[in-house]
C-alpha positions in Angstrom: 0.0 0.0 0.0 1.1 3.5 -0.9 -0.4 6.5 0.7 -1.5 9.0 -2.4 1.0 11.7 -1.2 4.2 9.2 -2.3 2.1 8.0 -5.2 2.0 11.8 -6.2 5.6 12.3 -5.3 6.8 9.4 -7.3 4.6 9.9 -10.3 6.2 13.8 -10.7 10.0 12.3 -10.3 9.2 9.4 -12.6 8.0 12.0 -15.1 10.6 14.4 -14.7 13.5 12.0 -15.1 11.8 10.9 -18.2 11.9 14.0 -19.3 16.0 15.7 -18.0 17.4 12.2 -18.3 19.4 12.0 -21.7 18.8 8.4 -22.0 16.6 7.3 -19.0 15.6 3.4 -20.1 18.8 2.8 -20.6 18.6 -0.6 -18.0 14.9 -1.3 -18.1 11.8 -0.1 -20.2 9.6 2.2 -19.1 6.9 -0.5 -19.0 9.5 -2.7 -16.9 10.3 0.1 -14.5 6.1 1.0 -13.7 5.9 -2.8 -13.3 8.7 -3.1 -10.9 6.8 0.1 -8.7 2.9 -1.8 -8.6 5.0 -5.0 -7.8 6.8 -3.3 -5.1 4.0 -1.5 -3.7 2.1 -4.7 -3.7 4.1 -6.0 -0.9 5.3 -3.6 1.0 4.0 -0.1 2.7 4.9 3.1 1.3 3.7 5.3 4.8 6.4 7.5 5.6 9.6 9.3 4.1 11.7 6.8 5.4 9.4 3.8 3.6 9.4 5.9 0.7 13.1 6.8 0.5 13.6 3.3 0.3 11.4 2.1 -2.3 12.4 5.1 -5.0 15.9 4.0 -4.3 15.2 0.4 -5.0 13.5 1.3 -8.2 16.0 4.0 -8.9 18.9 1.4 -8.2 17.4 -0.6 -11.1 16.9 1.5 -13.6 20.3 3.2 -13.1 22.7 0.0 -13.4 26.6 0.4 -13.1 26.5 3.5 -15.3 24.8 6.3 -13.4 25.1 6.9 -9.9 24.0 10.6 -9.7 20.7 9.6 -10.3 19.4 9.3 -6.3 16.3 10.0 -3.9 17.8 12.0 -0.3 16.3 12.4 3.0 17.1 15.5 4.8 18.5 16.6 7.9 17.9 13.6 9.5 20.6 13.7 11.5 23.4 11.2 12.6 25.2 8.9 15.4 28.8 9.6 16.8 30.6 7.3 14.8 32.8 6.9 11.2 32.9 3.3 9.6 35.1 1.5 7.3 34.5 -1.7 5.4 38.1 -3.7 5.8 38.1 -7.1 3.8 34.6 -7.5 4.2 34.1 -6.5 8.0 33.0 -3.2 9.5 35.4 -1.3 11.7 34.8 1.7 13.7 37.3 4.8 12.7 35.7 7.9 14.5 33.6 8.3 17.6 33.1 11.4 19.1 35.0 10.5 22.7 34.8 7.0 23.4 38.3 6.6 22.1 38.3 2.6 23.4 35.9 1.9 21.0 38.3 2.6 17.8 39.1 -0.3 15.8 36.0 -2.3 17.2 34.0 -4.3 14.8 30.4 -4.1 14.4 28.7 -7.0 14.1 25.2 -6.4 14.3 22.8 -3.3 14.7 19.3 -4.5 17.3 20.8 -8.0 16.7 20.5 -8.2 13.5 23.6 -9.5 11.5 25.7 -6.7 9.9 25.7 -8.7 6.7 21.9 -8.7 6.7 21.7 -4.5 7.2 24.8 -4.6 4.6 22.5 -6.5 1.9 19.2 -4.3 2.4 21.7 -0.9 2.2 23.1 -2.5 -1.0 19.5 -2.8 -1.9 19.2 0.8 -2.7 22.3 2.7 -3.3 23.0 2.8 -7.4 26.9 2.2 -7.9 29.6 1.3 -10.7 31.6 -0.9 -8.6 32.3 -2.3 -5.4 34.2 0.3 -4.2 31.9 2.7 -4.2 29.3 0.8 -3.2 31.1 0.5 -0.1 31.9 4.0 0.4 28.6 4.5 0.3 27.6 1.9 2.7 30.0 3.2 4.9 28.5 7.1 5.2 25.1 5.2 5.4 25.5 3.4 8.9 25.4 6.2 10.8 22.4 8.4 9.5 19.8 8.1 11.7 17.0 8.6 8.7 18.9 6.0 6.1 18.9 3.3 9.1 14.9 3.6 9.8 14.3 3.3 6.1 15.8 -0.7 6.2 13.3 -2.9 6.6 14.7 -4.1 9.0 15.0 -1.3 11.1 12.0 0.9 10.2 10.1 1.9 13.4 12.5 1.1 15.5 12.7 3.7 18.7 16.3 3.2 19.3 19.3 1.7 17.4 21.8 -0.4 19.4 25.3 -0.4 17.5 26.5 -4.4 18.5 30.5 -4.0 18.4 33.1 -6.4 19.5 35.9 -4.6 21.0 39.5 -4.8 20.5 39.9 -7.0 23.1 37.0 -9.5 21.9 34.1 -8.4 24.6 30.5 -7.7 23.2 30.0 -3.6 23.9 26.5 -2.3 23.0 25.6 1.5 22.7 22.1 2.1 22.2 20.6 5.5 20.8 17.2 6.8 20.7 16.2 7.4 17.2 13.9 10.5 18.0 16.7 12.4 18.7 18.7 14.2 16.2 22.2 13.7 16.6 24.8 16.0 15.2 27.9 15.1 17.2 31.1 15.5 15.2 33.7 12.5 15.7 36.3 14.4 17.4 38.4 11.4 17.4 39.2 9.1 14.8 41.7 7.5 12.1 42.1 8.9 9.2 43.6 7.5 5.7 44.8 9.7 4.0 44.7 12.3 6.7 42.6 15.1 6.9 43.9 17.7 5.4 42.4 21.2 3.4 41.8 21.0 0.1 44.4 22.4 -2.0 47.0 21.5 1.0 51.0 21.3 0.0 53.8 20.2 1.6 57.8 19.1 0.5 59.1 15.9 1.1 63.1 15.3 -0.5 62.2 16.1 -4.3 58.3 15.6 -4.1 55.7 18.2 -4.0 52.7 16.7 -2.0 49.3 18.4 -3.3 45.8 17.6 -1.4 43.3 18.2 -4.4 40.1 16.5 -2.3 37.2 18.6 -3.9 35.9 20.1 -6.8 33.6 22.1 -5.3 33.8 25.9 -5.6 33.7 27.0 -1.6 36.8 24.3 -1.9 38.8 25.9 -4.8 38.7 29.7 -4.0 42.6 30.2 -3.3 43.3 27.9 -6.3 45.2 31.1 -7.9 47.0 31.7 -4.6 48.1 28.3 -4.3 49.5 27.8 -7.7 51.5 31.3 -7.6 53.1 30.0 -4.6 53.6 26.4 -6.2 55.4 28.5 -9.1 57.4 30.5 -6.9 58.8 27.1 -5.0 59.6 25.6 -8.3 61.6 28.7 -9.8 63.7 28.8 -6.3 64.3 24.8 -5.4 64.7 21.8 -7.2 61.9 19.1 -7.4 61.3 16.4 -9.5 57.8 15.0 -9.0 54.5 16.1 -8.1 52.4 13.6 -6.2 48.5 14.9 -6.3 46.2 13.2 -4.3 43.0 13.2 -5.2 41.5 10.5 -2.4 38.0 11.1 -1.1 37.3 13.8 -4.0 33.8 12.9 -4.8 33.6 15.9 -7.4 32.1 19.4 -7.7 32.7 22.0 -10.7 35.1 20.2 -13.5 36.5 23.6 -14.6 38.4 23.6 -11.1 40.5 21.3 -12.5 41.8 23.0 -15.3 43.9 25.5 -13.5 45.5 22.4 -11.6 46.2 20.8 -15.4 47.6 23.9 -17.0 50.0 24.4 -14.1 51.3 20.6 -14.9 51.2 21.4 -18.3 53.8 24.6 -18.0 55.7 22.1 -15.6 56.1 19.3 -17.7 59.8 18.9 -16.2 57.9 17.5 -13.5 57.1 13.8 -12.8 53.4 13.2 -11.8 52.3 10.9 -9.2 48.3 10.3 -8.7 46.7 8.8 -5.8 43.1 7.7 -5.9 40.9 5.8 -3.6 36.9 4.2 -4.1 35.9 8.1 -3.4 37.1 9.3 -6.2 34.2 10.4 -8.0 32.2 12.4 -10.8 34.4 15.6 -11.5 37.3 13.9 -9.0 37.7 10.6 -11.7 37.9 13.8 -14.3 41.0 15.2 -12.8 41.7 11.5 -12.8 41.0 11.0 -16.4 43.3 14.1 -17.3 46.0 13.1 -15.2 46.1 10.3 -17.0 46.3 11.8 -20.3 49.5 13.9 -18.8 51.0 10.4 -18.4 50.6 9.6 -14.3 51.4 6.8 -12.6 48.4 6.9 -10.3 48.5 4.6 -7.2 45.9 3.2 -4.8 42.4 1.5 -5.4 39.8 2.2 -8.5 37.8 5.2 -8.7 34.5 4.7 -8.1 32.9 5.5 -11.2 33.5 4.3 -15.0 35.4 6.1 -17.1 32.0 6.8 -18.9 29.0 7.4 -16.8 26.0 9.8 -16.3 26.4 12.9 -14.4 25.6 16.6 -13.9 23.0 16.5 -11.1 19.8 18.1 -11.9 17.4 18.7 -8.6 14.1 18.6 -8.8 12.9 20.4 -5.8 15.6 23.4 -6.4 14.5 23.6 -9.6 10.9 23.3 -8.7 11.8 26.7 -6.3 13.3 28.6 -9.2 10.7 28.4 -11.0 8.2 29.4 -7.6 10.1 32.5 -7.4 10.2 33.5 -10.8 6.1 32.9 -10.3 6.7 35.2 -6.9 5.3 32.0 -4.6 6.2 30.8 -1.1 9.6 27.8 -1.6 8.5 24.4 -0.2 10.3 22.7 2.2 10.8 19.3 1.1 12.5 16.5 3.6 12.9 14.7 0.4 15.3 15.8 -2.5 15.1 13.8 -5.8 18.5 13.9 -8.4 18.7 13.7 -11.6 21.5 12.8 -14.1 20.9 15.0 -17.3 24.1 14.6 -19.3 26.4 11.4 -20.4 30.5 11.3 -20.6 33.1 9.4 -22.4 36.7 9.6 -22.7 38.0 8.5 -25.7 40.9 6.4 -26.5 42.8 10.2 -26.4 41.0 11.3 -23.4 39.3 13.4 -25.1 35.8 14.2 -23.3 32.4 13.7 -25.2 29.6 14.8 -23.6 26.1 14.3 -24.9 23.6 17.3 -23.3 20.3 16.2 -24.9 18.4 12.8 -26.0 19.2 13.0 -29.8 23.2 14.2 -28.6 23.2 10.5 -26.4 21.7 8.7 -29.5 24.5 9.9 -31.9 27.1 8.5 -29.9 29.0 5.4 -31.0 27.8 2.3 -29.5 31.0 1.6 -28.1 30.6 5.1 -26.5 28.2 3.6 -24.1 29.8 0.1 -22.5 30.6 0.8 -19.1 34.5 0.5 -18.4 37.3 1.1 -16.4 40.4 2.6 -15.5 41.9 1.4 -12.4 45.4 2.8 -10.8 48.3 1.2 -12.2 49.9 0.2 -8.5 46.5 -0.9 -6.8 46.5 -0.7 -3.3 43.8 -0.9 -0.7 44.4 0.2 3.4 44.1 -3.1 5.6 43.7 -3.1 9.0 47.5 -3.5 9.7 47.4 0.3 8.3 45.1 1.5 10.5 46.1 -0.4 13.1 49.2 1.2 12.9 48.3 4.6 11.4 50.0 4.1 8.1 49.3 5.4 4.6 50.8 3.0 2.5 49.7 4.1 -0.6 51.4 7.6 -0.1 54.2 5.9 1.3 54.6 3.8 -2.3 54.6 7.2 -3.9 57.3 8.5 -2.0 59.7 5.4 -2.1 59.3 5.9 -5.9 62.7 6.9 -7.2 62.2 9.6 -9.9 61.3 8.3 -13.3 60.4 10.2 -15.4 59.4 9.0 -18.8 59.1 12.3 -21.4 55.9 12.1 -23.8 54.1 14.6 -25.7 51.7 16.6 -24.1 
């Protein structure tokens, strides 16, 4: 059963990504997607945000395959518990709490008693993805958000959440929460790899300029001139040899942030460059990724996690929705749900050249080979273990620095 406000509310998305996606049957039919809702809504209760949240998702995860991941249903400000999470071989560990510092490194292995691996598989449910690694980077930020954990199955309801962890030294420790309460502690202790640092961030190490490039967004990139003047004053007065960016954890923003980054290495083509990516690399970051590579990289660490060619460029319905209210002079709503849209496709060539198709008829045109999903993954792959966080290491920045300078010239 559905209650008519959801059916409304999934009727307009429905329609609208029809209409701003450039391709949007491109994994099921429209006919196989509105069979997939009446089956859904068959068995289960659509009766709340949270019950909703979850079955546009599961659609939405469908209909988006491994090729677009932009496309997504949000809950907001539902707050979240004390804690950071990180999937090691399969097992959840705790890497931030906000001041039980004992409880670091502890595993989680159930939430209300129910098996981790059981919550795992109903998040996995819902959250559209290109590969395993970001399917676990999203799993990850999902654990602790209060609204994402009442719209499991499982957990829908509930009036508290009890996080099941098994400490470091084997005994079963239990922290309960009440779920009615919104929660907006910030873990003020934790392990971070890489660690945390600002975006745009340098530092020297022997011949190797270390640069932080962790988000595309424009609040993030504002000193970008700044930073790059003094980058060109530090090469014209000492002698360096490579330049190690790391783009880790950059889940995107504006693309044109990167171009300043790429002209700089462009005008320094004396300098080796070194790339390290992670499973959060993403959208706009896997650009920088894409045009690092076309500067000839050797990029280190674990595959981005998005293909090379993918849908993108997040269109919102309810912002868009406003614009148009005050152009119309009417009140803005309020939504607690925010639906996303992808409304243009990218490839990279063979050259690296970026193709991007804007409108239905621009997606058609494209090649066929234009549109199979692939790949591009580091060529030194490394993933943290636990030994690394264990002992605080960053072995995939540590690979880059051992490398001895190698610098291969090509044509740029």
């Amino acid at each position: 059963m559905i209650l008519p406000k959801y059916e409304k509310m999934y009727d307009d998305f429905i329609n609208r990504y029809e209409e701003i996606h450039v391709c949007p049957w491109h994994e099921m039919s429209k006919e196989q997607t509105e069979a997939l809702y009446l089956g859904y809504i068959s068995n289960n209760d659509v009766l709340d945000d949270y019950q909703y949240y979850y079955m546009a998702n599961y659609i939405v995860t469908r209909l988006s395959g491994i090729s677009d991941a932009h496309t997504t249903v949000n809950l907001k400000n539902t707050g979240s518990f004390p804690y950071l999470f990180k999937i090691i071989d399969g097992e959840v560990f705790v890497v931030g709490v906000f001041d039980e510092e004992e409880l670091l490194l502890s595993k989680l292995v159930s939430i209300n008693g129910i098996d981790i691996n059981k919550i795992i598989a109903e998040i996995a449910n819902i959250i559209p993805c290109g590969n395993e690694g970001w399917l676990r980077f999203k799993v990850e930020n999902f654990l602790p958000s209060i609204g994402n954990m009442l719209s499991l199955p499982s957990l829908h309801g509930e009036p508290a959440i009890t996080y099941n962890f098994i400490d470091k030294n084997g005994n079963r420790v239990d922290k309960e929460y009440n779920t009615y309460e919104k929660f907006y502690r910030k873990t003020n202790k934790r392990i971070d790899i890489p660690i945390r640092h600002d975006n745009l961030y340098f530092e020297f190490n022997g011949d190797a300029i270390y640069f932080v490039y962790n988000s595309c967004l424009n609040d993030a990139c504002v000193n970008m001139k700044k930073v790059l003047d003094e980058l060109d004053f530090h090469l014209l007065n000492g002698h360096y040899n490579r330049f190690i960016i790391d783009l880790r954890n950059n889940a995107g923003g504006n693309s044109n942030n990167n171009l300043p980054i790429i002209d700089f290495l462009k005008r320094h083509d004396e300098l080796e460059i070194i790339t390290l990516t992670n499973n959060a690399t993403f959208s706009s970051g896997r650009f920088m990724y894409e045009a690092l590579r076309n500067l000839g990289t050797i990029a280190i660490g674990e595959e981005p996690g998005t293909p090379i060619n993918a849908f993108g460029n997040v269109y919102i319905k309810e912002k868009e929705d406003n614009r148009k209210r005050r152009k119309q002079g009417l009140e803005q709503i309020q939504s607690t749900i925010v639906h996303k849209i992808s409304s243009r496709y990218f490839y990279f060539d063979e050259e690296y050249k970026l193709h991007i198709a804007m409108s239905k008829k621009e997606y058609d045109d494209m090649p066929n080979a234009w549109k199979i999903t692939d790949f591009n993954p580091p060529d030194i792959e490394i993933k943290p273990t636990l030994e690394d966080y264990i002992n605080n290491r960053d072995s995939v920045m540590e690979c880059a620095i051992k490398r001895e300078y190698n610098k291969v010239n090509k044509e740029r």
